[in-house]
C-alpha positions as CSV (number, residue, x, y, z in Angstrom):
1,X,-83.0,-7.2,0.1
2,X,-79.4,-7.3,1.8
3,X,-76.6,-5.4,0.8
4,X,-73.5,-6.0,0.9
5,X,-71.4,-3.4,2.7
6,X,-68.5,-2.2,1.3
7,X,-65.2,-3.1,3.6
8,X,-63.5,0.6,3.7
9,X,-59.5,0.4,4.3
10,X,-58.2,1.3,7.5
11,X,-57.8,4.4,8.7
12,X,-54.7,6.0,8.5
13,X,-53.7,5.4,12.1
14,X,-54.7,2.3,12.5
15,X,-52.8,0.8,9.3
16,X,-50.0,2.6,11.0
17,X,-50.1,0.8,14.5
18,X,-50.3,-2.4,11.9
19,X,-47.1,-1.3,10.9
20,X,-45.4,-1.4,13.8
21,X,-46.9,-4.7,15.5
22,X,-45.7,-6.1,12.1
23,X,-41.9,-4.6,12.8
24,X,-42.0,-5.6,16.7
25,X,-42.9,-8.6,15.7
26,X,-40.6,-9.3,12.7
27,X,-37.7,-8.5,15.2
28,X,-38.8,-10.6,17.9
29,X,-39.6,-13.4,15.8
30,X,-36.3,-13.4,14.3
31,X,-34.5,-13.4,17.4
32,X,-36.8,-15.8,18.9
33,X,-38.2,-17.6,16.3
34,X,-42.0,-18.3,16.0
35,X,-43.0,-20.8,18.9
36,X,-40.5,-18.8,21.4
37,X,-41.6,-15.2,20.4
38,X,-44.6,-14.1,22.8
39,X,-47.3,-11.9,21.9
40,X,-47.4,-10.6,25.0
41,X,-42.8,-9.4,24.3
42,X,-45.1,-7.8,20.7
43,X,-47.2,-5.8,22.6
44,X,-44.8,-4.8,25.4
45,X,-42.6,-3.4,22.6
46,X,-45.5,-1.4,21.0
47,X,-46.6,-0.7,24.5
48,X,-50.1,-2.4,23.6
49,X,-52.1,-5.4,25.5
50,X,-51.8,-8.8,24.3
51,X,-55.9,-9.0,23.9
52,X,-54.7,-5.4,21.7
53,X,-52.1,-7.4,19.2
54,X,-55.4,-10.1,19.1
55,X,-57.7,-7.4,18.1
56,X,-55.6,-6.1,14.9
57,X,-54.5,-9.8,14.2
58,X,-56.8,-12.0,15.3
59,X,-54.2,-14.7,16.3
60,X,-50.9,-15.6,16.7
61,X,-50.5,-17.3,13.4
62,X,-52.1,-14.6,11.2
63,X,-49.9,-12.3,12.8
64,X,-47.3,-14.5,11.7
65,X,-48.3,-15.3,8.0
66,X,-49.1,-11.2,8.1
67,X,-45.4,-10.8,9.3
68,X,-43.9,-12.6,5.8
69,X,-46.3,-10.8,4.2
70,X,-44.8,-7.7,5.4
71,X,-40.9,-8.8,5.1
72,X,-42.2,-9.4,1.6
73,X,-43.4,-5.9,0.6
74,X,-39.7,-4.6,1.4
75,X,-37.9,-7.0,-1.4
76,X,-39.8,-5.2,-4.1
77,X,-40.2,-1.1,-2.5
78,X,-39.3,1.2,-5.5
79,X,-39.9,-1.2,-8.1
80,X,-42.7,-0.3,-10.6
81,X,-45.7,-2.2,-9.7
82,X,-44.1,-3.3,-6.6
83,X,-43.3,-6.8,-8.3
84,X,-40.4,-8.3,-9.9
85,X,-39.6,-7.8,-13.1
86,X,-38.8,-10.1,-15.9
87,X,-35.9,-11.4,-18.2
88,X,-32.8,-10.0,-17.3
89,X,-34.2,-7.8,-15.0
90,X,-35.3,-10.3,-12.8
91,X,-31.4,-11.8,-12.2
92,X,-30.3,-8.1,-11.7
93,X,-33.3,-8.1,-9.5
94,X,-32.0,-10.4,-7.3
95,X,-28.5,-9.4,-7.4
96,X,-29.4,-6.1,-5.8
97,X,-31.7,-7.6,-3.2
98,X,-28.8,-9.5,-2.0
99,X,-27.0,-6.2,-2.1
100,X,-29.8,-4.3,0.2
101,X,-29.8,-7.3,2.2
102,X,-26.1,-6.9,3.0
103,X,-27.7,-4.0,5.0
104,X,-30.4,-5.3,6.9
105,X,-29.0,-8.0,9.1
106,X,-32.4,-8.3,11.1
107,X,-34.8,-9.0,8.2
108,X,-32.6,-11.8,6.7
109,X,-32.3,-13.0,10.2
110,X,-36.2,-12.8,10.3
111,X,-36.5,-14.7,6.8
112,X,-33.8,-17.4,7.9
113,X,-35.3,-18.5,10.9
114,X,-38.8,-18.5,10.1
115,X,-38.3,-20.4,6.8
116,X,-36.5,-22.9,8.5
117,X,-39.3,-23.2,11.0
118,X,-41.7,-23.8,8.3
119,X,-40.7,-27.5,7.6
120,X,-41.9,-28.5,11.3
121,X,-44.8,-30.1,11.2
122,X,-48.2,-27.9,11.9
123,X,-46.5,-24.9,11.4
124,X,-48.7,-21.9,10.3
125,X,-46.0,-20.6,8.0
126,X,-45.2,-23.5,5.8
127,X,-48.1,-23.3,3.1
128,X,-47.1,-19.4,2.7
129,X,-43.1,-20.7,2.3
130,X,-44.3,-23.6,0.2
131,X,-46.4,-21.6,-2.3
132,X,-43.8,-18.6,-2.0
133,X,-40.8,-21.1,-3.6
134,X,-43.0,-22.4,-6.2
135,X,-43.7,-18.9,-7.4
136,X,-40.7,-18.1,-7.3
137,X,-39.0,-20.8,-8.6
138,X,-42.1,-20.3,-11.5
139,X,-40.6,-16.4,-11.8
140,X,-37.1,-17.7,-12.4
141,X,-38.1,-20.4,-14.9
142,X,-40.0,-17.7,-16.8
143,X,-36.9,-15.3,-17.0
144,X,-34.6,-17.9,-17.9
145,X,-37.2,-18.5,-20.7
146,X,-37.2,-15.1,-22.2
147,X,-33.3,-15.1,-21.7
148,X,-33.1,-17.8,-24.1
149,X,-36.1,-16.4,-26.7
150,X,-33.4,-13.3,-26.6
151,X,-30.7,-15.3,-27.4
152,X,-32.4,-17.1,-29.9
153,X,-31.6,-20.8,-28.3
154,X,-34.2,-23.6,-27.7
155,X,-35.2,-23.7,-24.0
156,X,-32.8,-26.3,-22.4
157,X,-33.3,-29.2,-20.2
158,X,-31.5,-27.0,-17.5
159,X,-33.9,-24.3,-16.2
160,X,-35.6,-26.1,-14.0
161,X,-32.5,-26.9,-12.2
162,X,-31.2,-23.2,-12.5
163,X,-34.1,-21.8,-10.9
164,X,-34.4,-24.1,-7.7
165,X,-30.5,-23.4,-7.7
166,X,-30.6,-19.9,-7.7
167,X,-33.2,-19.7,-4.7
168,X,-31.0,-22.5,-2.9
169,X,-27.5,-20.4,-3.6
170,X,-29.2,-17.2,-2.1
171,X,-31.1,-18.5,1.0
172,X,-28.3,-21.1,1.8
173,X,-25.8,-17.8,1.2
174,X,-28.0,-15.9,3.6
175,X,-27.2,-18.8,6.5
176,X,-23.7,-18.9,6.0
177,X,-23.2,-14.7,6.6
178,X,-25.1,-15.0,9.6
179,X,-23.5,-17.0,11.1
180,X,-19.9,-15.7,10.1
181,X,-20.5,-12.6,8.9
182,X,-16.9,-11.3,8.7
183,X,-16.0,-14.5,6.8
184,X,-18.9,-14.5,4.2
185,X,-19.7,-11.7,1.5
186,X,-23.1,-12.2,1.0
187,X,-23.7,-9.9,-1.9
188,X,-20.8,-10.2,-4.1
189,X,-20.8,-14.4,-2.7
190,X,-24.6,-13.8,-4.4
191,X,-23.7,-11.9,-7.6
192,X,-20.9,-14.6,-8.7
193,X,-23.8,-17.3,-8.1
194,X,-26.4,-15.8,-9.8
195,X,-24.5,-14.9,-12.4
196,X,-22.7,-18.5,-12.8
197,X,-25.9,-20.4,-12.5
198,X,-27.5,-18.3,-15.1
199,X,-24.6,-18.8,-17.8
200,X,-24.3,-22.7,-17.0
201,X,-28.2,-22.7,-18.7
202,X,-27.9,-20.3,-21.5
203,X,-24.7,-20.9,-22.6
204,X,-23.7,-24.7,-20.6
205,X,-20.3,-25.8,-20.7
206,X,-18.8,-29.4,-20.3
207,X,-19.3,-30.8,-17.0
208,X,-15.4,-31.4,-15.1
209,X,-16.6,-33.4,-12.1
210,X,-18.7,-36.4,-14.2
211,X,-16.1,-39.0,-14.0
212,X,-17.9,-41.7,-16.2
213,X,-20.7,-42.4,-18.6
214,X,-22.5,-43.9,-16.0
215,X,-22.3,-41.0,-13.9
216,X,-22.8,-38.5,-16.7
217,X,-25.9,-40.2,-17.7
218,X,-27.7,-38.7,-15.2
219,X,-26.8,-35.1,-15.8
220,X,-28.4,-32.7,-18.6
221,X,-25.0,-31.5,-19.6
222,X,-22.3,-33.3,-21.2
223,X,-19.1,-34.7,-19.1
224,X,-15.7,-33.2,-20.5
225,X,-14.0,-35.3,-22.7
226,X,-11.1,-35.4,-20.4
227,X,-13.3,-36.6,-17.8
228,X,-14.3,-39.4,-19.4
């Protein structure tokens, strides 16, 4: 009879030395993006081989999908299960990530360009990014849902909407204070968002820009009666 051996962790050092591939090569792929970042610029940096980075990886693309694994794991250190919380909580949650990305110029740097990479075709990143905005999205939808239990209102049309807008507002945010960093305030920019988007589904106000009936047909909420 076989048995099935047990796979132990790693061993302290090693997990370390993952660590710091995973940094090296979170920095380099943000500068440099995915197809332009070497291994061999990795393991330079972490004064390894490239056959080295190979043995802890395997390959170039699970280093990378390893690499938004890792950029993960720093959006929710400190938090109490090391996931995002719920209700409320959640919107603060985000509020204050924007805050502690405000901080960390590199990482969102990191995010930016290896998300946009994703939508190229046979990219090894773009099932993570796809699955990672349909949880989220899922995540928002599900606060905005016990938001509106709390406030004792019937779950509107809107959610949906407010959700994909939220992660839309922050990542399109993101681009815009990279690029002009002394122009854009990314976390307060964020904060009014958030915050804006949220209210426009719990508690929706008239639309000002729908012009007609035609063209306030095809909105959830209802066009101002000045508009109209």
């Amino acid at each position: 009879m076989s048995r099935t051996r047990r796979q132990l962790p790693p061993r302290p050092e090693t997990a370390e030395r993952r660590r710091e591939i995973l940094r090296a090569a979170l920095e380099i792929f943000g500068a440099k993006g995915y197809n332009n970042g070497p291994l061999a610029e990795i393991a330079e940096q972490v004064g390894m081989t490239h056959a080295g980075i190979l043995h802890h990886f395997g390959s170039k693309d699970r280093l990378l999908v390893e690499v938004l694994r890792y950029r993960d794991e720093s959006d929710v250190e400190g938090i109490e299960g090391q996931h995002i919380p719920d209700g409320t909580a959640l919107f603060r949650h985000l509020i204050r990530t924007a805050f502690v990305n405000q901080a960390r110029p590199g990482i969102v740097q990191a995010y930016a360009v290896l998300s946009a990479e994703s939508v190229t075709d046979g990219n090894p990143g773009r099932t993570y990014f796809e699955d990672r905005y349909r949880v989220l999205r899922g995540e928002v939808a599900a606060a905005f849902r016990v938001m509106c239990a709390e406030h004792g209102i019937d779950e509107p049309d809107t959610i949906a909407l407010g959700a994909t807008s939220i992660l839309a507002v922050m990542d399109g945010l993101q681009v815009q204070w990279l690029l002009d960093p002394d122009n854009v305030e990314l976390a307060q920019t964020s904060a009014f968002a958030i915050e804006a988007i949220a209210a426009q589904v719990i508690t929706p106000r008239e639309a000002p820009f729908a012009t007609s009936d035609e063209a306030s047909r095809d909105r959830p909420w209802r066009a101002s009666p000045s508009a109209r």
